[in-house]
C-alpha positions in Angstrom: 48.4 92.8 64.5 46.3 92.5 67.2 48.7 91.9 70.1 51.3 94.0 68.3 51.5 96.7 71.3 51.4 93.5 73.7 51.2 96.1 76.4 54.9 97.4 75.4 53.7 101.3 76.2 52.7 100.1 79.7 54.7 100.4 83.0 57.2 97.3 83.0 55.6 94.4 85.3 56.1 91.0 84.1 59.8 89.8 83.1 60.6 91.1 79.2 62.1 88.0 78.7 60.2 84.5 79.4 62.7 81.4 80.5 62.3 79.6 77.2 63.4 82.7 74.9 66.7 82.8 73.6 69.9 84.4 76.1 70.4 87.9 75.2 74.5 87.2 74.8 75.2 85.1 71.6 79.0 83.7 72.5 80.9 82.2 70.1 84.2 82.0 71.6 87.9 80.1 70.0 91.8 80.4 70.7 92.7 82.6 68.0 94.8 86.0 67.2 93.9 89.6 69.0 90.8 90.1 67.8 87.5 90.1 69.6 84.6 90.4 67.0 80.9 92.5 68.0 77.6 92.4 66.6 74.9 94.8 68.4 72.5 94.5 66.0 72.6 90.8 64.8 68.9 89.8 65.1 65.5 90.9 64.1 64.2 88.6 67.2 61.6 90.4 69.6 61.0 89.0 72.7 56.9 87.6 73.1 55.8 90.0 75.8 56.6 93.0 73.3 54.8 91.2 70.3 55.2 92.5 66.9 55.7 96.2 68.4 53.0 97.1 66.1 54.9 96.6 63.3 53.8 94.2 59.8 56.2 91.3 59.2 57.4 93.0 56.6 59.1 95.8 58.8 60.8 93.3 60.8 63.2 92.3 57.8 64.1 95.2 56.6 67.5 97.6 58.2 65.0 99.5 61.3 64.9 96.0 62.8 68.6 94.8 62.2 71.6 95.1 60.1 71.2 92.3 57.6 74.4 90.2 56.5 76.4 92.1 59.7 75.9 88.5 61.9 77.2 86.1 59.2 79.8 88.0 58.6 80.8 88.3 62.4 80.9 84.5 62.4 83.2 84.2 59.5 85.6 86.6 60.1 85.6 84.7 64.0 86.1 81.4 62.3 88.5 82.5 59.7 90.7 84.8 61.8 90.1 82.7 65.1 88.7 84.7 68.6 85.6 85.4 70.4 82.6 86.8 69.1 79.8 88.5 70.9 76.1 88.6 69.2 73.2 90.2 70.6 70.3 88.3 70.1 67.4 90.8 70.1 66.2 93.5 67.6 68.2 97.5 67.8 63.7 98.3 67.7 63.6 96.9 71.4 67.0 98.9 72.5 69.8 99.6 70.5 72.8 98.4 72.1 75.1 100.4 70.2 73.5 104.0 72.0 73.9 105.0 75.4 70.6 104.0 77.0 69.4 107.6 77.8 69.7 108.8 74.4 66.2 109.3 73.0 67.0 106.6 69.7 68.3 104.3 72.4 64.8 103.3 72.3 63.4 104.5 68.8 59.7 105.7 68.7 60.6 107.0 64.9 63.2 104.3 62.6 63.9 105.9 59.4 60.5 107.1 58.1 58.5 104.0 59.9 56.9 105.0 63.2 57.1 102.4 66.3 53.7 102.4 67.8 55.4 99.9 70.6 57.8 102.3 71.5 55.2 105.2 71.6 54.8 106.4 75.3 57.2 104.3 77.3 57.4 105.2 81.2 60.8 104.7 83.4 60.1 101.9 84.2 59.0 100.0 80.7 62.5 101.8 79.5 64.4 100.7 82.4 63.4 97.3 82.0 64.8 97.0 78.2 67.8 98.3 79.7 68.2 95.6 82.2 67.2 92.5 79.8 68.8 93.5 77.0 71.4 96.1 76.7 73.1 95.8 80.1 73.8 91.8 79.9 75.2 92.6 76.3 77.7 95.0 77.3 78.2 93.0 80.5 79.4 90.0 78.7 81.7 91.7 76.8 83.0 93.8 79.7 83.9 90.4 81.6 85.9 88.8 78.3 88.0 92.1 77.5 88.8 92.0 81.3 89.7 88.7 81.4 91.9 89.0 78.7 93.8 91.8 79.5 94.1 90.1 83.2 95.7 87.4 80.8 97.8 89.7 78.2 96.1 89.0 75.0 96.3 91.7 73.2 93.1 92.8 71.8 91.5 95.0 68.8 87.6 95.6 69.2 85.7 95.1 65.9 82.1 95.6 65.6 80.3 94.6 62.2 77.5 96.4 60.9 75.2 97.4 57.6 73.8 100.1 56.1 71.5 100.8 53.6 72.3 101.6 50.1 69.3 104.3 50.2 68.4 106.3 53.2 65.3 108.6 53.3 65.6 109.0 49.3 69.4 109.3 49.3 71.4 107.0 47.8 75.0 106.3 49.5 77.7 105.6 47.5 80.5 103.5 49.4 80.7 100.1 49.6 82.3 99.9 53.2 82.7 102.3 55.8 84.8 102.6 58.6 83.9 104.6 61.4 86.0 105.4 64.6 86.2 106.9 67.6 88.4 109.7 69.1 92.0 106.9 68.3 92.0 106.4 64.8 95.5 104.7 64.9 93.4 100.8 63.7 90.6 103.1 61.7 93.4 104.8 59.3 95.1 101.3 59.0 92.0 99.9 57.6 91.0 102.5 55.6 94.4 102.6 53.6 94.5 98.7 53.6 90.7 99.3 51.7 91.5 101.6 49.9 94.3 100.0 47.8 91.5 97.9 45.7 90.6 100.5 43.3 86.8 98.7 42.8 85.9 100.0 46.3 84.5 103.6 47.6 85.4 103.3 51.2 83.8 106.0 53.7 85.9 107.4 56.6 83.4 108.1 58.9 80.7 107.3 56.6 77.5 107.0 56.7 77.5 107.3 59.5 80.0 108.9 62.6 80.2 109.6 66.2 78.7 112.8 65.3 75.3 110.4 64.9 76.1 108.8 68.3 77.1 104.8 67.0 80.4 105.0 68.6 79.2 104.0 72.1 80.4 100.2 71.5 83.8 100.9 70.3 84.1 103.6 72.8 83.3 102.0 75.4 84.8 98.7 75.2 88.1 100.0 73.2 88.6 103.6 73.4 88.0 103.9 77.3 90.6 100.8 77.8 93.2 102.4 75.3 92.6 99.3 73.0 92.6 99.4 69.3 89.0 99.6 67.7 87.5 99.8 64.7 83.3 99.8 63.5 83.0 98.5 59.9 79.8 98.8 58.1 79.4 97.3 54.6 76.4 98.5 52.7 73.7 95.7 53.3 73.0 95.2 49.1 76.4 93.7 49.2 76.1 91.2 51.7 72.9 88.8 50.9 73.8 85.6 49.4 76.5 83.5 51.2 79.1 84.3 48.5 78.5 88.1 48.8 79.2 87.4 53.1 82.7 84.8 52.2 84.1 87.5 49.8 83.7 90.4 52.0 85.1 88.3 55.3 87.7 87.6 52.5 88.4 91.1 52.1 88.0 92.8 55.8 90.2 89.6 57.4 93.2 90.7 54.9 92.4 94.5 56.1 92.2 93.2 59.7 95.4 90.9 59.5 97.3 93.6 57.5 96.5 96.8 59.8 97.1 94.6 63.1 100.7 94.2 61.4 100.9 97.8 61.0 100.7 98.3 64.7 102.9 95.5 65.6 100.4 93.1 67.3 100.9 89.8 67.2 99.0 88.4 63.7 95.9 86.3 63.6 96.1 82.6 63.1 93.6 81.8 60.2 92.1 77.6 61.0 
């Protein structure tokens, strides 16, 4: 690890991003039903001026760096349900696109019970710089497609896809899925009683995690603020690594999703 800090505790000079690294903004965009599908924290990427942020390989794979299984199934449920989805292509450890930037786990210096020596000590400017390359394109790009298609009267459900651990700091969590909401719960109870029907499942309402823990700033932002339906699913991360484990639960959350946007009388998904 001996260019893990890379410099990443020093005032921002140098662009974060180099012109051969991957675009922050994953789009993956198809005609399709109402739904527009989100994935803050899709990668464990880091871009090379940050290096390893002090951090063993190891660390990088793990849930501090990303939520495992929550990309593949963004892309299914997209390609199953039809719509635009919006990936984010660097790790929550560099800036957590689903906090409001000034919040102090916007940029963690402590995930879970592992310390982020590259995060340790960053001034203004280092932190303004994260905010720039990474979190404000990301909401940017989705700010420009919900626009554009209330501008063309699609109606729209934000749906952000995340993981969780199945233990956290010695705890174990028993639900399978949550489903987390903001302050319209109208899409949030639809779900929840569309889950809840398959007796095998502990579904959470508002759990793990709720916007009492500040995750809310996606769907509040890009749903809530526009009066659009939203909803944040998280599926415990054990349940989501093979690629049978990801098709059964897109199975699962596309019937939820096609059944509760029948329940509020928007126009049903076509499936390809």
């Amino acid at each position: 690890m001996a260019d893990g800090l890379a410099g990443a505790a020093d005032e921002a000079a140098a662009p974060l991003l180099a012109s051969d690294e991957p675009p922050v903004v994953d789009l993956q965009d198809s005609a399709g039903g109402p739904f527009v599908f989100l994935c803050e924290h899709a990668s464990n990427r880091l871009p090379k001026a940050l290096g390893d942020l002090g951090l063993p390989a190891e660390a990088l794979t793990r849930h501090i760096a990303w939520d495992p299984g929550a990309a593949a199934m963004t892309l299914g449920l997209a390609a199953r349900l039809g719509g635009p989805a919006i990936l984010q292509s660097y790790s929550r450890l560099v800036i957590d696109c689903n906090r409001e930037p000034g919040l102090p786990d916007a940029i963690t210096t402590l995930s879970e019970d592992t310390a982020i020596p590259g995060n340790q000590d960053l001034g203004p400017d280092a932190r303004q710089q994260r905010v720039d390359a990474i979190w404000a394109p990301f909401h940017a790009a989705i700010d420009e497609l919900v626009e554009a298609r209330i501008a063309a009267g699609k109606p729209s459900v934000i749906v952000t896809l995340h993981s969780f651990t199945s233990v956290y700091r010695g705890v174990s969590r028993p639900w399978h899925v949550g489903i987390i909401s903001s302050g319209e719960r109208s899409f949030a109870e639809a779900m929840l009683s569309a889950l809840r029907r398959d007796p095998a499942l502990v579904v959470g309402d508002d759990e793990p995690y709720s916007a009492r823990d500040n995750v809310d700033y996606t769907i509040r932002r890009h749903g809530f603020d526009r009066g659009l339906p939203h909803v944040m699913i998280e599926v415990r991360n054990d349940l989501v690594e093979s690629a049978t484990d990801v098709a059964a639960w897109v199975e699962r959350l596309g019937d939820a999703l096609l059944e509760s946007a029948a329940a509020l009388g928007l126009s049903p998904a076509q499936e390809d």
